[in-house]
C-alpha positions in Angstrom: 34.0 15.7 -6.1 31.3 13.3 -8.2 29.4 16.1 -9.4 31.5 16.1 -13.3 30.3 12.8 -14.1 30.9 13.2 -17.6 27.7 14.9 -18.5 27.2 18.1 -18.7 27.6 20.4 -15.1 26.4 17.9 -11.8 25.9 21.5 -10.1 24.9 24.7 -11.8 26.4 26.7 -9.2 30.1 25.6 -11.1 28.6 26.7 -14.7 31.2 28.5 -16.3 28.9 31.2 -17.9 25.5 31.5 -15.5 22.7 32.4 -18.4 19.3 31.3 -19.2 20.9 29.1 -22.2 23.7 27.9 -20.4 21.3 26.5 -17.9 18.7 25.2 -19.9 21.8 22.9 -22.3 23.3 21.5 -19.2 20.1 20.5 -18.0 18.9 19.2 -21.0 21.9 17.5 -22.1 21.8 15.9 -18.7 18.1 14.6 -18.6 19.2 12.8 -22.4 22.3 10.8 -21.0 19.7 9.6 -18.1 20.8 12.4 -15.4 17.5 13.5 -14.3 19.2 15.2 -11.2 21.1 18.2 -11.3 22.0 20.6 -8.0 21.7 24.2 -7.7 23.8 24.6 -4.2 22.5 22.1 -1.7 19.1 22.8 -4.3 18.4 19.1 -6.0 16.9 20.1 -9.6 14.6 17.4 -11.0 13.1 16.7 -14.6 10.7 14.2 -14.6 11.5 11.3 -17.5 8.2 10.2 -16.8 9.4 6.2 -17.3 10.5 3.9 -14.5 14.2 4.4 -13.4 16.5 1.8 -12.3 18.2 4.3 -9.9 16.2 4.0 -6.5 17.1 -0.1 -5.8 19.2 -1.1 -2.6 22.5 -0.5 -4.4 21.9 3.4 -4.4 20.8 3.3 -0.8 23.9 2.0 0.3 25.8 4.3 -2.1 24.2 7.2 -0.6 24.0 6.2 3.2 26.2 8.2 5.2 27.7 10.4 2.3 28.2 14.2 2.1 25.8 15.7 -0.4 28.6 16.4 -2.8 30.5 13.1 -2.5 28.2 11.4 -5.3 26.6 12.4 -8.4 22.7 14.6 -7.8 20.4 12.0 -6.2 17.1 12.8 -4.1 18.9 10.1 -1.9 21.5 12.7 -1.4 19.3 15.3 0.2 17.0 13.0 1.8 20.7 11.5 3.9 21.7 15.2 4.0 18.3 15.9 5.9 18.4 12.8 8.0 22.3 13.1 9.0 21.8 16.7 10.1 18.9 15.5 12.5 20.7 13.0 13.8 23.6 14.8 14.3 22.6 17.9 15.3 19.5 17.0 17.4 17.5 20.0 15.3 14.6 18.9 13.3 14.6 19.4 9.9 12.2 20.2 6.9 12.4 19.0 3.0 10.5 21.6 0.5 8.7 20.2 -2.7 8.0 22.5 -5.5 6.9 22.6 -9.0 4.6 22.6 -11.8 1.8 20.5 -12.3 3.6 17.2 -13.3 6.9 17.7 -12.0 7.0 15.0 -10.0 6.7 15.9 -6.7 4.3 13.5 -5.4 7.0 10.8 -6.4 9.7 12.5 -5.0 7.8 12.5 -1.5 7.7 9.1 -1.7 10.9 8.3 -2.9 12.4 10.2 0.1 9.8 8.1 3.0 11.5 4.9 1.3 14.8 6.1 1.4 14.1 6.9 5.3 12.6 3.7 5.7 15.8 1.7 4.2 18.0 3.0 6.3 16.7 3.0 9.7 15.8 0.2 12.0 18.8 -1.9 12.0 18.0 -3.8 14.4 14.9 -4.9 13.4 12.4 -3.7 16.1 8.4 -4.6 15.6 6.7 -1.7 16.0 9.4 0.5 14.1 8.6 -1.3 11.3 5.0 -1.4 11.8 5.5 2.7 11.4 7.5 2.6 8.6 4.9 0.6 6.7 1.6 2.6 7.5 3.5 5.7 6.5 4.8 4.2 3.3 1.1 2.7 3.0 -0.7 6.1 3.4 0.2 7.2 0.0 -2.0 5.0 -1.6 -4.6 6.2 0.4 -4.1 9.8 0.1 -3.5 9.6 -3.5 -6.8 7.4 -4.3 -8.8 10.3 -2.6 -6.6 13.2 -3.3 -5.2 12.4 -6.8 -6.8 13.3 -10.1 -5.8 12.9 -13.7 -5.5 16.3 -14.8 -4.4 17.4 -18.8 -1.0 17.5 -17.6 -0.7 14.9 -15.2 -2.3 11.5 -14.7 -1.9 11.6 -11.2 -2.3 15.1 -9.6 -2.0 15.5 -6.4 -4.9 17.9 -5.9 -4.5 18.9 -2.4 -1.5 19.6 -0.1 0.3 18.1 2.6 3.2 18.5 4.8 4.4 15.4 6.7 5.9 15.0 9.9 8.2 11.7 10.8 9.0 11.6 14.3 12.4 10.0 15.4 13.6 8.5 18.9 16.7 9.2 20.0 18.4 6.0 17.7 17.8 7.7 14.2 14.3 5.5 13.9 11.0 6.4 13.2 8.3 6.4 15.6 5.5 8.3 14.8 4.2 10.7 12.3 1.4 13.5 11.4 0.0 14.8 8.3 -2.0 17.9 7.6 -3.4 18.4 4.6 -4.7 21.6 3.4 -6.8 23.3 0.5 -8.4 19.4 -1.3 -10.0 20.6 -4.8 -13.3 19.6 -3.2 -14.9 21.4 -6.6 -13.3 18.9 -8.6 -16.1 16.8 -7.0 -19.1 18.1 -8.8 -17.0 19.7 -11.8 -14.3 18.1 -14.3 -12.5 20.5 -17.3 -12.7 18.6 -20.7 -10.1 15.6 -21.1 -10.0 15.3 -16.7 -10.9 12.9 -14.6 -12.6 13.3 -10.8 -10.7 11.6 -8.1 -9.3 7.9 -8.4 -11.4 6.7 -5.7 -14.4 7.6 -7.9 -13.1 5.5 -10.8 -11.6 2.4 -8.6 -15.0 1.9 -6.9 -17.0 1.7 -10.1 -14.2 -0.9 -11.3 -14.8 -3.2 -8.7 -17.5 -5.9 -10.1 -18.3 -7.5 -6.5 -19.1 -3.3 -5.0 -21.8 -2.9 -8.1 -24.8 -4.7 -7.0 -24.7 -3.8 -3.3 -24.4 -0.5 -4.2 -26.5 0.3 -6.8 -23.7 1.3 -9.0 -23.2 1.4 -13.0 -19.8 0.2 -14.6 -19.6 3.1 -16.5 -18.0 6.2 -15.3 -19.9 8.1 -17.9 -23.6 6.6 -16.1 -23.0 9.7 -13.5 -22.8 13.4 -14.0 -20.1 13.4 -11.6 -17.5 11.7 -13.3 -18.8 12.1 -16.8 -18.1 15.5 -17.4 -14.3 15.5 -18.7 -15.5 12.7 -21.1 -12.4 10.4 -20.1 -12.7 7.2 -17.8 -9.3 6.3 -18.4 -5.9 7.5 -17.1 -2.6 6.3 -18.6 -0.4 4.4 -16.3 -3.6 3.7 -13.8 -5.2 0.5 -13.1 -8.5 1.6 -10.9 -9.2 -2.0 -10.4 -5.5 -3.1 -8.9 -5.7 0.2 -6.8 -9.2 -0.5 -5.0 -7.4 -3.6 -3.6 -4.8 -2.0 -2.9 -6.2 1.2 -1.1 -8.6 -1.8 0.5 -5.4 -3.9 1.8 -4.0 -0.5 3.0 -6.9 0.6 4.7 -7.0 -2.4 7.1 -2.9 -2.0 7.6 -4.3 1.6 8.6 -6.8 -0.1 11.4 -9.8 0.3 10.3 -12.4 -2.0 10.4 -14.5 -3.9 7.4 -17.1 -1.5 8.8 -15.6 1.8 8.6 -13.9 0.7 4.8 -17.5 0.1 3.7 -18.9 3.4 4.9 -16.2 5.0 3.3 -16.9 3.5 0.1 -20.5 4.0 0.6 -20.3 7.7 1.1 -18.4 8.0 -2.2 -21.3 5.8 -4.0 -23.8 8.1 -2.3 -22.1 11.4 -3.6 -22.3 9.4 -7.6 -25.7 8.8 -6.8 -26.4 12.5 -6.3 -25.2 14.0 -8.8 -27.7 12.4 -11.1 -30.4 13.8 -8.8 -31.9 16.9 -11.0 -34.0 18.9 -9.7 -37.0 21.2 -11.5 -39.0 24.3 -10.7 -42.7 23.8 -8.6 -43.6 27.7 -9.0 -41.5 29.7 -7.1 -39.9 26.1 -5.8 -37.9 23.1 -6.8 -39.2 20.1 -6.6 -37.3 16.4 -7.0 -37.5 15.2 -10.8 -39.4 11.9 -11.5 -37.2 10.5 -13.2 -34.5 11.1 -10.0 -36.7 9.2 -7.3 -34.8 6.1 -7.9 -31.1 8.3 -7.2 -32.6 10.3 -4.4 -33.7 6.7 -2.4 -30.0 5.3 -3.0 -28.2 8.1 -1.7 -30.2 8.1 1.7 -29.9 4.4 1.6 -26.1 4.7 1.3 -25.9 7.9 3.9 -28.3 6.1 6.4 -30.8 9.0 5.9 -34.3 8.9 5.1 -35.0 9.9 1.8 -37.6 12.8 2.7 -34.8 14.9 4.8 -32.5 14.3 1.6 -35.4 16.0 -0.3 -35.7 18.9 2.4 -32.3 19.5 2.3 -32.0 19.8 -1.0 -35.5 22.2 -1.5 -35.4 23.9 1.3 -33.4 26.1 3.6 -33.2 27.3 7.2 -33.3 31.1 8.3 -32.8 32.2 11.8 -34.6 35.5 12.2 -35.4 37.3 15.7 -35.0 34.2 17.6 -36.9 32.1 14.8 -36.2 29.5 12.8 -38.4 29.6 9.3 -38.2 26.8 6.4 -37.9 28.6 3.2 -38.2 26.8 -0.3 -35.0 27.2 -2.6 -35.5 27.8 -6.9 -34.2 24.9 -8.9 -31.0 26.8 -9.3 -30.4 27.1 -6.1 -31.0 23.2 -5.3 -28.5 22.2 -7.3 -25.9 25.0 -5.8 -27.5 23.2 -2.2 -27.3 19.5 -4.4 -23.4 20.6 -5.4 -22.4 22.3 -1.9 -23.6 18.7 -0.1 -21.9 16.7 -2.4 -18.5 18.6 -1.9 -18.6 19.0 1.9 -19.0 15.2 2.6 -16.6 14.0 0.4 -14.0 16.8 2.1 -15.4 15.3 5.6 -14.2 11.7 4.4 -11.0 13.0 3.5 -10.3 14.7 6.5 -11.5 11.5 8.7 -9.0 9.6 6.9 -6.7 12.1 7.5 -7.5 11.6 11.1 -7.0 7.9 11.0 -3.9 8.0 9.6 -2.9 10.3 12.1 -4.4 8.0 15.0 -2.1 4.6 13.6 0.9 6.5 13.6 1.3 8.5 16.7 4.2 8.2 18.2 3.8 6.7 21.7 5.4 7.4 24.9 8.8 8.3 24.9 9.1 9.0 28.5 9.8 12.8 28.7 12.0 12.6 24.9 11.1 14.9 22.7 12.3 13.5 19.9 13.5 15.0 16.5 11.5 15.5 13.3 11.9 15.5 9.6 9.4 17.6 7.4 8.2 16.6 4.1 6.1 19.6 2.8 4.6 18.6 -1.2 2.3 21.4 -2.6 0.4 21.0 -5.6 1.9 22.2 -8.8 1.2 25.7 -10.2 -1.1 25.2 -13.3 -2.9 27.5 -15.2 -6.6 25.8 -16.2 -9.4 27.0 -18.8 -11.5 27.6 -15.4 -9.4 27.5 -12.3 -11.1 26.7 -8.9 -10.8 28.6 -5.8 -8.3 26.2 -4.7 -6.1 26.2 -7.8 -6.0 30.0 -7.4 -4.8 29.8 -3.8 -2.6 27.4 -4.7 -0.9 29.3 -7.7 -0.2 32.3 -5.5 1.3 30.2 -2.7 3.8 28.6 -5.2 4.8 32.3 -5.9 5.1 33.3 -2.9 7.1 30.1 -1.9 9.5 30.3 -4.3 10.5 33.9 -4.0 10.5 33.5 -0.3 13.0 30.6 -0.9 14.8 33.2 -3.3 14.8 35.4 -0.9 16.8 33.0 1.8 18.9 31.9 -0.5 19.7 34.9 -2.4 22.3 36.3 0.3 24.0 32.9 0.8 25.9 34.1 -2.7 25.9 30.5 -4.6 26.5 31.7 -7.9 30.1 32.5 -7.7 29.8 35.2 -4.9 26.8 36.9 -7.3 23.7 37.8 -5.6 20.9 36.4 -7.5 18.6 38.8 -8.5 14.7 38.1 -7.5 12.2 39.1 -10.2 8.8 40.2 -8.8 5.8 38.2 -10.2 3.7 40.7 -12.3 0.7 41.8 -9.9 2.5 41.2 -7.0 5.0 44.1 -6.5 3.3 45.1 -3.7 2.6 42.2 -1.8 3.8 42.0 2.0 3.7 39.4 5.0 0.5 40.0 5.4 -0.7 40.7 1.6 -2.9 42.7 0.1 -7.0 42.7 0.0 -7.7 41.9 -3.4 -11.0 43.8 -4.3 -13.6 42.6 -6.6 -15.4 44.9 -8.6 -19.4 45.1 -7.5 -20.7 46.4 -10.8 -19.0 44.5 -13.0 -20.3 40.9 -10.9 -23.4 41.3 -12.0 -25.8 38.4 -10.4 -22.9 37.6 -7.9 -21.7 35.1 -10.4 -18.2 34.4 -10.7 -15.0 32.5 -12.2 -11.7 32.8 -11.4 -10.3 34.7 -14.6 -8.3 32.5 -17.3 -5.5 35.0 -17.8 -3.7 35.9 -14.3 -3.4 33.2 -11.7 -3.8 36.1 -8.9 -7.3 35.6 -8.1 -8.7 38.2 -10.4 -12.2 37.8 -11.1 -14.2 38.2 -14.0 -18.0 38.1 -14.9 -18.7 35.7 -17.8 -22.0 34.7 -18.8 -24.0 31.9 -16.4 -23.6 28.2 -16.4 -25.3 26.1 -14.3 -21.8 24.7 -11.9 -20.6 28.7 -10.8 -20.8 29.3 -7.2 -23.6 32.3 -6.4 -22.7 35.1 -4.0 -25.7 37.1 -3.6 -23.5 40.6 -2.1 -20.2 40.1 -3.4 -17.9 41.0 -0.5 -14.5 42.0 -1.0 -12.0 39.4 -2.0 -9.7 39.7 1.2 -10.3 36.5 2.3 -8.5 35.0 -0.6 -5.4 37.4 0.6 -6.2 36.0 4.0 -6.1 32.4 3.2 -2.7 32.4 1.6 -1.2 34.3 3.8 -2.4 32.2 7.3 -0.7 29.2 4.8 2.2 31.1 4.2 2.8 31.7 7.8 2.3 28.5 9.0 4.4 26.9 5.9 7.1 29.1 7.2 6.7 27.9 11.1 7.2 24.8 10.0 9.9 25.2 8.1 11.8 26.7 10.9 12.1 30.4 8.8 11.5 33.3 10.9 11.3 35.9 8.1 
């Protein structure tokens, strides 16, 4: 058995005392000899060293291919083989479950595991395999320059989720593939905490010198309110001008035309542009500033839209009364809600399409009547705990918990630890949560205006009624919170379809 390889425990299971110290020495003394894996059970443990490691080159593949888990020392390889093996051999499909704090590494560790797949299947060389294997190696790029964000903790947060299907034929290679995604930060868009950045793509289009001109576009990230805000341009470890070429080069790999990468491009110039739009009060109306003409004309230019209906969309509103519809002018507050709300939903429109194309370029093709197997790949974002945590943060949070004590749960009566149960502590404000979980209510009298932020100190979508700024989200009758209950818990169910978990 490879898992005493000289330092420290390779499998916590075989600790000879199971504590809280005992756990946190092995693993630490571990991560300092360069062991950054360490297995709980068929569980792979990872600390992120947050360097390059010379452990993932073709060497480890072939030391890996083929092995049992426990024939070599704790290696993502290990479980990615595991999950691969057991497909091939068993004919089942089977599902890989990322979890962990902001920063932990999963987004690497999702990749890590599509190029392990990708280095040990098609042997023989075929075309269009490796035309598959490619575009979904490729999509990261794309997913992460319009998904990631530098966050405090991480420079390259993976801000929404996403759970990955590979499909297989009947030889062990890839064929096909779809992604969902679920739950994009889309208020990250219009809103930044201090010492945060918006979304790459932002950044990697302003770094391109040959996109400025055509698109009306400043160098400086801190020329726009929409990527100014968390006073940073830079992220550590990122180059925005290497990545436009290369979430460009992937782009076209994906199919699309020059066309379509334009547009693309053009709607996320279009969403800088209005966020510099202000607007200010004309009586009981709002009105476009003066000094905003020139950003109101360049976003319709870049959506294609004359600039009068972005101007009535922005001032105005539509009500449907007794058959009618009436035009009804909006306060300056409420234009920039309307200003915010348009700017989120078209930038969560262009994610989603290239969502779709992704999807489209690698569908699996006929297979005449075979089924086919597939391996999961299901990477959450990380629990984190922000000064102001977004809607989607919250959601987020309480998944994580709920994953992970589901997982405990499963696992719990398999015994690892030496034949011990392992005892499940319940999440504080959660004791009474169920399948179907609770309806968290919101206190009416205490939201005052209808204004709201997710409350610093408990995860668990609790809200609290601090004073106004200008970015909160307006709720004229508070409802009750249920559908933050009901969110979650359609996610958790369909998390737990696809993992194959019927309780």
């Amino acid at each position: 058995m490879a898992l005493h390889d000289n330092v420290g425990v390779g499998d916590f299971v075989l600790l000879d005392r199971i504590t809280k110290d005992s756990f946190i020495d092995n693993l630490e003394k571990r991560f300092k000899a360069g062991r950054i894996y360490t297995y709980i059970g068929e569980v792979c443990v990872s600390v992120n060293p947050y360097r390059q490691m010379p452990i993932y080159g073709q060497d480890k593949v072939n030391e890996y291919k083929g092995r049992e888990l426990f024939e070599r020392a704790p290696h993502i390889f290990a479980i990615a083989d595991s999950a691969y093996r057991s497909m091939r051999t068993q004919g089942k499909d089977t599902c890989i479950m990322i979890s962990g704090e902001s920063g932990a590494g999963k987004t690497e560790a999702s990749k890590i595991i599509m190029r392990y797949i990708a280095a040990v299947t098609n042997v023989n060389g075929h075309q269009e395999v490796e035309r598959v294997k490619n575009v979904l190696i490729q999509s990261n790029c794309v997913l992460e320059a319009f998904g990631n964000a530098a966050t405090c903790r991480n420079n390259n947060s993976s801000r929404f989720g996403k759970y990955m299907d590979i499909q297989f034929d009947w030889k062990g290679d890839p064929i096909g593939g779809q992604i969902e995604n679920y739950l994009l930060e889309k208020s990250r868009v219009v809103q930044q905490q201090k010492n945060e950045r918006n979304f790459h793509a932002f950044y990697q289009l302003i770094s391109d010198d040959g996109q400025l001109r055509q698109r009306d576009l400043q160098k400086s990230p801190g020329a726009y309110f929409y990527t100014n805000q968390g006073g940073v341009s830079k992220a550590d470890g990122i180059n925005d001008k290497n990545d436009y070429n290369t979430v460009n080069s992937a782009l076209k790999l994906l199919g699309l035309h020059d066309a379509e990468i334009n547009t693309a491009w053009d709607l996320v110039a279009g969403i800088l542009h209005l966020g510099n739009v202000t607007l200010s009060a004309d009586g009981e109306g709002a009105k476009i500033a003066h000094s905003s003409r020139s950003s109101v004309e360049a976003v319709a230019k870049l959506l294609q839209i004359k600039s009068s209906e972005i101007t009535k969309a922005l001032c105005e509103r539509a009500i449907a009364a007794g058959g009618n519809v009436v035009q009804k002018t909006l306060t300056s507050g409420q234009a920039m809600y309307a200003k915010d709300a348009l700017a989120k939903a078209v930038y969560e429109r262009l994610f989603n399409w290239l969502v779709q194309r992704i999807n489209e370029a690698i569908k699996p093709g006929d297979m005449n009547g075979y089924k086919g197997t597939v391996i999961g790949v299901l990477d959450i974002y990380g629990f984190e705990i922000l000064d102001t945590n977004s809607f989607e943060q919250c959601c987020i949070n309480y998944c994580n918990e709920k994953l992970q004590q589901l997982f405990i749960a499963l696992r719990g009566p398999q015994e690892l630890a030496h034949g011990r149960p392992i005892p499940i502590t319940t999440v504080p404000g959660t004791e009474e949560l169920n399948d179907t979980g609770p309806e968290i209510q919101a206190p009416p009298d205490e939201l005052g205006g209808g204004r709201y932020q997710l409350s610093t100190n408990n995860p668990f979508a609790i809200f609290e009624n601090p004073e106004y700024h200008a970015n909160e989200i307006p709720f004229p009758n508070p409802p009750s919170w249920g559908p933050v209950s009901s969110v979650v818990t359609k996610m958790m169910r369909w998390i737990k379809l696809k993992l194959g978990w019927s309780s």
